[in-house]
DSSP file (Angstrom, degrees, kcal/mol; ACC not computed):
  #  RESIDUE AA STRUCTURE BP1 BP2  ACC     N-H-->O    O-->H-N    N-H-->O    O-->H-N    TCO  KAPPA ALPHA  PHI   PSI    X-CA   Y-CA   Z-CA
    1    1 A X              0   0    0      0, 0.0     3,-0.1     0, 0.0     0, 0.0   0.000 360.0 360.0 360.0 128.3   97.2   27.5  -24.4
    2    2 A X        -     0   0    0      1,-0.2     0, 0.0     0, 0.0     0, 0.0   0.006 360.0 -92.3 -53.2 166.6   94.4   29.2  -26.1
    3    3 A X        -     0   0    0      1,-0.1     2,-0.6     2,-0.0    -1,-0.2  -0.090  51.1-109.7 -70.4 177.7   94.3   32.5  -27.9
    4    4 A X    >   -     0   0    0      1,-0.1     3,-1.8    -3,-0.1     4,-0.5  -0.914  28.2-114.6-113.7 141.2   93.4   35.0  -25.5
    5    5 A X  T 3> S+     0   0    0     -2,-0.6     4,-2.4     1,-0.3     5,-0.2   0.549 116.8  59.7 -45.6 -25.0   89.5   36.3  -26.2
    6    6 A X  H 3> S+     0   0    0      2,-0.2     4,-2.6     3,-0.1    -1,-0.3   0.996 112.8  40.2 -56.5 -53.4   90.7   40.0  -27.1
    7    7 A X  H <> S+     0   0    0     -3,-1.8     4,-1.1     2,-0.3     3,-0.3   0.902 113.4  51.5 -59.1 -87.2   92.8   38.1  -29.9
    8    8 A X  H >> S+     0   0    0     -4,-0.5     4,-2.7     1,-0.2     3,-0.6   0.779 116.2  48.7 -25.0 -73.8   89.7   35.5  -30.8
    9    9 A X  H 3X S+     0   0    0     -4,-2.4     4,-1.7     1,-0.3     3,-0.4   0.854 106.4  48.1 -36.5 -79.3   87.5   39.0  -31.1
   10   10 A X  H 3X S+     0   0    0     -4,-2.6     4,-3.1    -3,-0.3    -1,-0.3   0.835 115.5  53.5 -53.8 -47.0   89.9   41.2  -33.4
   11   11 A X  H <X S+     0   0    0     -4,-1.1     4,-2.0    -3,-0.6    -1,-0.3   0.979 100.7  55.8 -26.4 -75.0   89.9   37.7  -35.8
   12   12 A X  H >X S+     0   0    0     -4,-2.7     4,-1.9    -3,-0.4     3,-1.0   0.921 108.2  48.3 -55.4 -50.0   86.6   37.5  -36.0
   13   13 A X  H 3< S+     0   0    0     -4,-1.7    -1,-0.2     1,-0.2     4,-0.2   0.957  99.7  64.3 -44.5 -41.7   86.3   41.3  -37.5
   14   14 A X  H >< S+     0   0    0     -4,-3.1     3,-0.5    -5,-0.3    -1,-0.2   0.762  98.3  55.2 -66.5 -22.6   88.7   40.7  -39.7
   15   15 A X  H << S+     0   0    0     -4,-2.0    -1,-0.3    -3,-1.0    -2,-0.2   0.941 110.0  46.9 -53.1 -77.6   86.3   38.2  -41.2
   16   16 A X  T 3< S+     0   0    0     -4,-1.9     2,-0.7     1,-0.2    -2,-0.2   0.476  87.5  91.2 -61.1   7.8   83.7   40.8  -41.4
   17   17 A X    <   +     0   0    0     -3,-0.5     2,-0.2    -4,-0.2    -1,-0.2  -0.584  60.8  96.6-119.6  89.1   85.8   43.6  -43.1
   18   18 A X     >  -     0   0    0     -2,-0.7     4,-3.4     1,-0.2     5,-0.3  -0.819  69.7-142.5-130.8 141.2   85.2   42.9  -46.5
   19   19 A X  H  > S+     0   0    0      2,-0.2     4,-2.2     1,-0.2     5,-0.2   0.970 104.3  49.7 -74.7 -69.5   82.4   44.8  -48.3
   20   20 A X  H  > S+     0   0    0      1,-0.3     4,-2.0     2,-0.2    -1,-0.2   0.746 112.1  48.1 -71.0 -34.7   81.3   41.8  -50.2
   21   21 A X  H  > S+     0   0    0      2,-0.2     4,-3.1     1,-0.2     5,-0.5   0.985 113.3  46.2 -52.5 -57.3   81.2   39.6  -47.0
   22   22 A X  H  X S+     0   0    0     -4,-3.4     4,-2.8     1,-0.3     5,-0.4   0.979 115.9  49.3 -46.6 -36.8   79.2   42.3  -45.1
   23   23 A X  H  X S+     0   0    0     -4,-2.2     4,-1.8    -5,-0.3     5,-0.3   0.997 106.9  50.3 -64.7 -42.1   77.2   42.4  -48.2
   24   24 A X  H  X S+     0   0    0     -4,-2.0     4,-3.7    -5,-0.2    -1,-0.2   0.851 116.2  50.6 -57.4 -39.8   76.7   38.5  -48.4
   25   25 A X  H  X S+     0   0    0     -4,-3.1     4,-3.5     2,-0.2     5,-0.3   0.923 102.3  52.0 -55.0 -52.6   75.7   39.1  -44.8
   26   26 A X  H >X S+     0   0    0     -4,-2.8     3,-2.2    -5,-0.5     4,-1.8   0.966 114.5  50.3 -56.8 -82.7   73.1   42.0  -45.0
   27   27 A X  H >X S+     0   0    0     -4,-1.8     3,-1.5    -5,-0.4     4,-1.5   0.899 106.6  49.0 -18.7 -73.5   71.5   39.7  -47.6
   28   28 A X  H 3< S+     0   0    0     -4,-3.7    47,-0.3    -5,-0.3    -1,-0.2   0.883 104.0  68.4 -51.1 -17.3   71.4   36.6  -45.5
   29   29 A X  H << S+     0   0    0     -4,-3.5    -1,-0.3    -3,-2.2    -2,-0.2   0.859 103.0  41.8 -62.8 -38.2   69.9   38.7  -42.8
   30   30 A X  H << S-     0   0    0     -4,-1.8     2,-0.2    -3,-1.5    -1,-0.2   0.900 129.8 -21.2 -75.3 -39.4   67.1   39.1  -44.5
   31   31 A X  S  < S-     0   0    0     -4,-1.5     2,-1.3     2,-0.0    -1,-0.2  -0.995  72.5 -81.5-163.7 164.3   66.3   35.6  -46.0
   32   32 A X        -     0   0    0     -2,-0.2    42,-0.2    42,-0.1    -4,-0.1  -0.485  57.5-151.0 -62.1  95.4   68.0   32.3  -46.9
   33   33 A X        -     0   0    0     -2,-1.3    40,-2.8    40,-0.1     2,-0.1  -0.576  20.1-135.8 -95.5 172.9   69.8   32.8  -50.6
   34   34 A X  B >>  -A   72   0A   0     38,-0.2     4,-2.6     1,-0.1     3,-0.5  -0.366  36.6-115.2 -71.4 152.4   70.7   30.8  -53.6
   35   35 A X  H 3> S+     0   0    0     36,-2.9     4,-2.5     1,-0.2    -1,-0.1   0.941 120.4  52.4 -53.5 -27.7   74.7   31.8  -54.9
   36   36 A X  H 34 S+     0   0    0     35,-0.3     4,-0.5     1,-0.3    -1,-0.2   0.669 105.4  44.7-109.0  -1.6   72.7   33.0  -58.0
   37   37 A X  H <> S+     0   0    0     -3,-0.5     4,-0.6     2,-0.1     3,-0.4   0.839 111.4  56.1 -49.8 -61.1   70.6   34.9  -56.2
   38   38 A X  H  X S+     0   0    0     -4,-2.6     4,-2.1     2,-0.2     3,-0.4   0.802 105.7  54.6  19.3 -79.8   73.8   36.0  -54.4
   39   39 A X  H  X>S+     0   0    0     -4,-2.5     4,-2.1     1,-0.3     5,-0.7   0.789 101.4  52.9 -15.9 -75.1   75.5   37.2  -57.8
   40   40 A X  H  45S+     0   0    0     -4,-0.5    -1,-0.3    -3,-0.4    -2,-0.2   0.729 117.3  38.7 -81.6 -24.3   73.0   39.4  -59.1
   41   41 A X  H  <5S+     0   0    0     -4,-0.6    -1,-0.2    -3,-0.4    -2,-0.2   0.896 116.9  42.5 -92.4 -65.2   73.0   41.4  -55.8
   42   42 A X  H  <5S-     0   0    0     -4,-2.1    -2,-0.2     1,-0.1    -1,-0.2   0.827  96.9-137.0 -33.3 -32.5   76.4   41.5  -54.7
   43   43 A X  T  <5 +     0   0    0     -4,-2.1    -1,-0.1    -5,-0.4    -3,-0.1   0.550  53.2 120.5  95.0  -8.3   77.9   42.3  -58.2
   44   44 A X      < -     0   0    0     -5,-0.7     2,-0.4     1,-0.1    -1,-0.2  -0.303  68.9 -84.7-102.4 168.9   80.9   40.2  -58.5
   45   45 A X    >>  -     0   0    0      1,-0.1     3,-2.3    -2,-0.1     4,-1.4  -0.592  40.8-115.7 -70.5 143.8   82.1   37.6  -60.4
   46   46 A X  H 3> S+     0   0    0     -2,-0.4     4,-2.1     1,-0.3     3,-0.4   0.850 112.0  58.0 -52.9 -46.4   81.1   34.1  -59.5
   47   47 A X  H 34 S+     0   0    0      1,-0.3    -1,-0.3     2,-0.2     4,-0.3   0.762 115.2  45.2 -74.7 -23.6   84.9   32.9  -58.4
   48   48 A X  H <4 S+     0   0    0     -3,-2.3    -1,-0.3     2,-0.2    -2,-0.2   0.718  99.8  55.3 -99.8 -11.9   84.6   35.6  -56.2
   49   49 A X  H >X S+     0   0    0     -4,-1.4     4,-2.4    -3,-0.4     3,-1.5   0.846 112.2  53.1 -59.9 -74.2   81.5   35.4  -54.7
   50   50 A X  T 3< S+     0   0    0     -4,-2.1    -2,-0.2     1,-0.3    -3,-0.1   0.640 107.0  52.4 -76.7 -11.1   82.7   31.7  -53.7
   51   51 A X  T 34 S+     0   0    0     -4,-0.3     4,-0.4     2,-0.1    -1,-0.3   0.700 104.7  48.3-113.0  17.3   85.5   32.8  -52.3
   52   52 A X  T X> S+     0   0    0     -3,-1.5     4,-2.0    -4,-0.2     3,-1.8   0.929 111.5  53.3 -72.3 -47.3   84.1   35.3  -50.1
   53   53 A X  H 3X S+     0   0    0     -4,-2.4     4,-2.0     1,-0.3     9,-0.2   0.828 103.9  57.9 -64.5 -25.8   81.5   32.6  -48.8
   54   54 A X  H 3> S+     0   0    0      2,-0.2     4,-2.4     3,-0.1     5,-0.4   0.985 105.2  54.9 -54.2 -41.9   84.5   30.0  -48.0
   55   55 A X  H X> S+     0   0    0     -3,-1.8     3,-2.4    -4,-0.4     4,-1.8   0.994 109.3  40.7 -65.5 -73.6   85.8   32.7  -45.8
   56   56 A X  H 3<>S+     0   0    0     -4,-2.0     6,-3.3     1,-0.2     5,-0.9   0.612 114.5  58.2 -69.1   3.2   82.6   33.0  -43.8
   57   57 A X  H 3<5S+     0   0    0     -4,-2.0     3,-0.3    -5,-0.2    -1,-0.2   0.720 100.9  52.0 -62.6 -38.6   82.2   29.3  -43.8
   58   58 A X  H <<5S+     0   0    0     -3,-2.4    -2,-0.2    -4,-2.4    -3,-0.2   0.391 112.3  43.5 -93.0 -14.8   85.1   28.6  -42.4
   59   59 A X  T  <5S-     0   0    0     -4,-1.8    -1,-0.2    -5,-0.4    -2,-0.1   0.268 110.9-121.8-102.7  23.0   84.5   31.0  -39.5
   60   60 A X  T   5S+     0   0    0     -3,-0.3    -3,-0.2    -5,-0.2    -4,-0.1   0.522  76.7 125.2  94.0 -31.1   81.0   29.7  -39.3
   61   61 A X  S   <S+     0   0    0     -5,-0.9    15,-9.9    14,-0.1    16,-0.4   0.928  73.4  38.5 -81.7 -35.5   79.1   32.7  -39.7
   62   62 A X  E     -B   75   0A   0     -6,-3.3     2,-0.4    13,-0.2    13,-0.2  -0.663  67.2-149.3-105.6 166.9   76.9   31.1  -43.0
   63   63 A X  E     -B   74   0A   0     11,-1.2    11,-2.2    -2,-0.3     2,-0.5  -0.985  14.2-139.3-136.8 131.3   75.5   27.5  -43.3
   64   64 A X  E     -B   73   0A   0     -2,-0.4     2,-0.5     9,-0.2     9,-0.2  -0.847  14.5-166.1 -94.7 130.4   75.2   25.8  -47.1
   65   65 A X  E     -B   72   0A   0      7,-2.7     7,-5.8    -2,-0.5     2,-0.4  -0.984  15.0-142.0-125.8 118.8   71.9   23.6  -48.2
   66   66 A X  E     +B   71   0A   0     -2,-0.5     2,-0.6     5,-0.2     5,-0.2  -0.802  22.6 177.1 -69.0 120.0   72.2   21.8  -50.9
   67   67 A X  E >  S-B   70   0A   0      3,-2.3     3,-1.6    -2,-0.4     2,-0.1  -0.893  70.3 -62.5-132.2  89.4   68.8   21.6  -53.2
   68   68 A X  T 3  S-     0   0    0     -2,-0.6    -1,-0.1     1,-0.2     0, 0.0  -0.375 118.1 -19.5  67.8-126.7   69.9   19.4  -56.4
   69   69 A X  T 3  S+     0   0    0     -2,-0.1    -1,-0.2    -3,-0.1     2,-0.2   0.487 120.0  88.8 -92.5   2.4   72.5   21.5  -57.9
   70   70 A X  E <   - B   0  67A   0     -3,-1.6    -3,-2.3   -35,-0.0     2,-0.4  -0.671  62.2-146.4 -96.0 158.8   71.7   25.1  -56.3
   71   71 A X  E     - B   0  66A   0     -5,-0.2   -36,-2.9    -2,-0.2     2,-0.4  -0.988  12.7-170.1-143.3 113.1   73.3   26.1  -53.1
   72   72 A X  E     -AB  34  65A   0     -7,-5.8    -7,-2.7    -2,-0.4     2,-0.5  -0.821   4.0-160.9-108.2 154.1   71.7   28.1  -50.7
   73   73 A X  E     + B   0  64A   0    -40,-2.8     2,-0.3    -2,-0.4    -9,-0.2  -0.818  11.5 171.5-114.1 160.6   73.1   29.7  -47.7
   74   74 A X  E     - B   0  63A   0    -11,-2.2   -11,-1.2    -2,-0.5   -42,-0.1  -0.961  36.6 -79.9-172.9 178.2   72.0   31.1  -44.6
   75   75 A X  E     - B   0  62A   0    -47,-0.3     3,-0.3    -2,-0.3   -13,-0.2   0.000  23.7-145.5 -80.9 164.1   73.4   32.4  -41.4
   76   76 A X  S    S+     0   0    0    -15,-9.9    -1,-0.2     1,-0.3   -14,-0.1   0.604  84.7  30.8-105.2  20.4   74.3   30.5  -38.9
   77   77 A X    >   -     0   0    0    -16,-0.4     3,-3.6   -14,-0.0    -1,-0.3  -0.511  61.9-148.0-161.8  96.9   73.5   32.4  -36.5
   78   78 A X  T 3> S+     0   0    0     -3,-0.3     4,-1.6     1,-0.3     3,-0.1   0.555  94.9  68.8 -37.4 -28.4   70.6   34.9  -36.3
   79   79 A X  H 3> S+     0   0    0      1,-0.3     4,-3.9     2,-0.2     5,-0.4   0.938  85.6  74.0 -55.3 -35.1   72.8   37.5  -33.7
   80   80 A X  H <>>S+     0   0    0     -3,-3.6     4,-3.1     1,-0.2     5,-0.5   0.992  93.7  45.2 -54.1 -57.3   74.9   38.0  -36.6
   81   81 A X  H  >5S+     0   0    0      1,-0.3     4,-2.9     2,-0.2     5,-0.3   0.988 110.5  62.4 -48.7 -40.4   71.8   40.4  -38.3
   82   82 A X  H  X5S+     0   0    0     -4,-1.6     4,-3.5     2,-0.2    -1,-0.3   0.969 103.1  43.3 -37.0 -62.4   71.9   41.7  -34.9
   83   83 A X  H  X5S+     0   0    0     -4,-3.9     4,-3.3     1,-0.2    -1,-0.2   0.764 109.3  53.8 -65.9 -28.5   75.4   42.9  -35.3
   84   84 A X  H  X5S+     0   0    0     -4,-3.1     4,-2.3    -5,-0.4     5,-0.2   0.899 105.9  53.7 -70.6 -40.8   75.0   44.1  -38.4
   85   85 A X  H  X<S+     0   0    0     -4,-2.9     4,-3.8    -5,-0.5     5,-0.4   0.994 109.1  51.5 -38.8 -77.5   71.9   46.3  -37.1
   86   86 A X  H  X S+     0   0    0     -4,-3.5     4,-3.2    -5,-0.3     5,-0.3   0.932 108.1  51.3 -31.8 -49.2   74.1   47.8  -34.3
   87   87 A X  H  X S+     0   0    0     -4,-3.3     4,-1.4     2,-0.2    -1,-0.2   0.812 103.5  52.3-113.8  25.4   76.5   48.7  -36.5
   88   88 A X  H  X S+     0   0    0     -4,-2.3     4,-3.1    -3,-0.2     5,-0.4   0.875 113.5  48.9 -57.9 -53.6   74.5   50.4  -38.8
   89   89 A X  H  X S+     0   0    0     -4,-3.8     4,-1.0     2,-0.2    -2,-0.2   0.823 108.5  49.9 -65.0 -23.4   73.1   52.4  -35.8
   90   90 A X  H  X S+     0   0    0     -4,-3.2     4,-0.9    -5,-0.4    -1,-0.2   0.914 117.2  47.9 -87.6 -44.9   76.7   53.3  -34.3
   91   91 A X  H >X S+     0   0    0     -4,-1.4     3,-2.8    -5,-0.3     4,-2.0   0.949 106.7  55.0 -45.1 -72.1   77.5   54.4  -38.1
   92   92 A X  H 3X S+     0   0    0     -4,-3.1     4,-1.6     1,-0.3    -1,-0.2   0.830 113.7  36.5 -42.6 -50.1   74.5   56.4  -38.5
   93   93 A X  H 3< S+     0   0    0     -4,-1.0     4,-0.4    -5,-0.4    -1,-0.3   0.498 113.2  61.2-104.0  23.3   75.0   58.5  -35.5
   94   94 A X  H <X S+     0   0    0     -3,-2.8     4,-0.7    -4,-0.9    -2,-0.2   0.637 112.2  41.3 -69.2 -54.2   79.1   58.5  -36.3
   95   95 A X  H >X S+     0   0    0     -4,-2.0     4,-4.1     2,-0.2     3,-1.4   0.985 112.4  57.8 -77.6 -69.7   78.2   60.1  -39.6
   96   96 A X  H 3X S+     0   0    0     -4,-1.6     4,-1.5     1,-0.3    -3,-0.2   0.679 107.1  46.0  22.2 -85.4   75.6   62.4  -37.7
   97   97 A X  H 3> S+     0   0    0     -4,-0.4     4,-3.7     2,-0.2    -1,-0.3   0.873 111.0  50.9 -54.6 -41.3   78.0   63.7  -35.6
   98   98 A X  H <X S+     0   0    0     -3,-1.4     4,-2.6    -4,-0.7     5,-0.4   0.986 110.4  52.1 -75.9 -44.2   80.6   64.4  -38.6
   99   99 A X  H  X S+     0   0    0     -4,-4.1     4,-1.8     1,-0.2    -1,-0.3   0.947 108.5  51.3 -58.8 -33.7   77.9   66.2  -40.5
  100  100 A X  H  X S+     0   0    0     -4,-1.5     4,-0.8    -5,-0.4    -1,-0.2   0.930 108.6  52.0 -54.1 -50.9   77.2   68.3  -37.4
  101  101 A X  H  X S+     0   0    0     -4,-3.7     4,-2.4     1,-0.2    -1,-0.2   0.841 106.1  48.0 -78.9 -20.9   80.6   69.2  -37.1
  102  102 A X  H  X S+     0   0    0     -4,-2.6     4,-2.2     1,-0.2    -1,-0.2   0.895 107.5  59.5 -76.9 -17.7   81.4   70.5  -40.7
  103  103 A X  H  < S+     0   0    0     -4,-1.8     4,-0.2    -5,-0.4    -1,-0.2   0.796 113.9  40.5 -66.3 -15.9   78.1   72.7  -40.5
  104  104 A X  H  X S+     0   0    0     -4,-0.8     4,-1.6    -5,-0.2    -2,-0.2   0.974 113.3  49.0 -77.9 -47.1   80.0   74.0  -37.7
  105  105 A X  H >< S+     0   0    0     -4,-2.4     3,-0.7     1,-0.3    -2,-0.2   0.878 118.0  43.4 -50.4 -69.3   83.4   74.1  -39.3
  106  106 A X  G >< S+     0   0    0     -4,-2.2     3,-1.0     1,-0.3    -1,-0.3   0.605 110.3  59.4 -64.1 -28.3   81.7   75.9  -42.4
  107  107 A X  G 34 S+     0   0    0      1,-0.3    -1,-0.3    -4,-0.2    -2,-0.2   0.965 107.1  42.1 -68.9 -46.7   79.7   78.2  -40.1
  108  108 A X  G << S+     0   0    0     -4,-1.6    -1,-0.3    -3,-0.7    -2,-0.2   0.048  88.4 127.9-104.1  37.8   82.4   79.7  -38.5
  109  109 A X  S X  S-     0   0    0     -3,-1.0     3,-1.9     1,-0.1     2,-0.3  -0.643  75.3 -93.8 -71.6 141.1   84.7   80.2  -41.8
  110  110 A X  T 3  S+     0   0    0      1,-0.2    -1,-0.1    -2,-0.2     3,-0.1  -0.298 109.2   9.9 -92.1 176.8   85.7   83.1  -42.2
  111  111 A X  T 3  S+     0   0    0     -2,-0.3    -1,-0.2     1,-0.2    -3,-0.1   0.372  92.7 140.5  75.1  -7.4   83.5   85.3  -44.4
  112  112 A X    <   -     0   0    0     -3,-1.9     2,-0.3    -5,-0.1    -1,-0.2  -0.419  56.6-121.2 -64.9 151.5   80.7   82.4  -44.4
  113  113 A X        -     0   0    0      1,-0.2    -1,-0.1    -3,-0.1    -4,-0.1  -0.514  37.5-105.3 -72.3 137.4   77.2   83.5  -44.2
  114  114 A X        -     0   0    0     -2,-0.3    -1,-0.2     1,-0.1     2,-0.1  -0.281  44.8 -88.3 -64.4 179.7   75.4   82.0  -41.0
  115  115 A X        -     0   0    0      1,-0.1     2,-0.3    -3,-0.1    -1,-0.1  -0.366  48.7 -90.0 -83.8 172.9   73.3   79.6  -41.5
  116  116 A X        -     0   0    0     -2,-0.1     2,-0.3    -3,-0.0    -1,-0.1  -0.690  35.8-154.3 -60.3 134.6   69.7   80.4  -42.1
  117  117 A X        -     0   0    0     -2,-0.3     2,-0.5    -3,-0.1    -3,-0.0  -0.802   9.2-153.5-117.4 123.8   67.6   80.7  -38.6
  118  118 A X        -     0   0    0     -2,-0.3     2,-0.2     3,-0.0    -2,-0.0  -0.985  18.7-140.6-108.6 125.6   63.6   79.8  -39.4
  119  119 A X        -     0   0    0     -2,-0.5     2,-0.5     1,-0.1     3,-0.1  -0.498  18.0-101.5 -81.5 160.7   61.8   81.6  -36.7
  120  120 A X        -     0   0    0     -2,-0.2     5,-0.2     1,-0.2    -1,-0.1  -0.633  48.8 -96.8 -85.0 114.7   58.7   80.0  -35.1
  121  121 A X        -     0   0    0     -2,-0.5     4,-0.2     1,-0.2    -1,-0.2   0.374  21.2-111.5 -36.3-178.4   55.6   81.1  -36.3
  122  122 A X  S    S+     0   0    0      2,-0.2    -1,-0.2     3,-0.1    -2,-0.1   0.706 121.3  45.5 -78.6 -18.6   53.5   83.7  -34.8
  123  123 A X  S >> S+     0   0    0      2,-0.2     3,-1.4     1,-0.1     4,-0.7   0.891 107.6  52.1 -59.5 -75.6   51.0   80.7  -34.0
  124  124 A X  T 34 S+     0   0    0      1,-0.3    -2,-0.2     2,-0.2    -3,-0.2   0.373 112.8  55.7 -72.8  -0.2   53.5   78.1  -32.6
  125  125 A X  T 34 S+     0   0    0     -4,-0.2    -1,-0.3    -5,-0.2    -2,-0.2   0.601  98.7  52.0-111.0  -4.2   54.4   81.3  -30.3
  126  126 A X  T <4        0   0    0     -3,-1.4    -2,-0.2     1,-0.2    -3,-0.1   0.642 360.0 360.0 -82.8 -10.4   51.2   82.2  -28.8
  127  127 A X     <        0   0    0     -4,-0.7    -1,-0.2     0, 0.0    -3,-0.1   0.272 360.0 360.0 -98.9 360.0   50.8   78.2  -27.6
């Protein structure tokens, strides 16, 4: 009996929550790289670097060309930059929201000043 798809799903994040995979991703999203291209952006040590990309090999998510002695990757499937998009955009308006609420939290401390108000000019109110 197969795994059941919730179970397949929750797998498959757990690939993607490592910062150096996501990073390895964000990269490939953009263009195919070499590992030593790879290095210099990611930051890591080489041994580690190779064994993030085993990880996302073995699920698939990158594809390796060999060119002499260099190894480039790229994904192996373009949806993945997709996903990564999204969840920049669910982040963005995650953080968004939390910033909203500590200007509130801070507004209504007590003894805080309010916030500053900028009225609308005398211009923008005759139009």
């Amino acid at each position: 009996m197969s795994a059941p798809l919730y179970q397949l799903k929750a797998e498959f994040f757990k690939t993607l929550g490592h910062p150096v995979r996501i990073r390895v991703l964000e990269l490939l999203s953009e263009r195919e790289h070499a590992v030593s291209e790879m290095l210099t952006e990611v930051g890591v040590e080489a041994a580690h670097l190779s064994q993030q990309l085993a990880v996302l090999r073995r699920a698939n998510l990158v594809v390796p060309r060999r060119e002499g002695s260099t190894v480039h990757y790229s994904l192996a499937n373009p949806q993945v930059a997709e996903l990564l998009r999204v969840a920049r955009s669910i982040l963005s308006g995650v953080l968004t929201g939390q910033a909203e609420l500590l200007a509130d939290l801070k507004a209504t401390e007590p003894g805080s000043v309010p916030p500053v108000r900028r009225h609308r000019s005398s211009r923008a109110m005759r139009e």
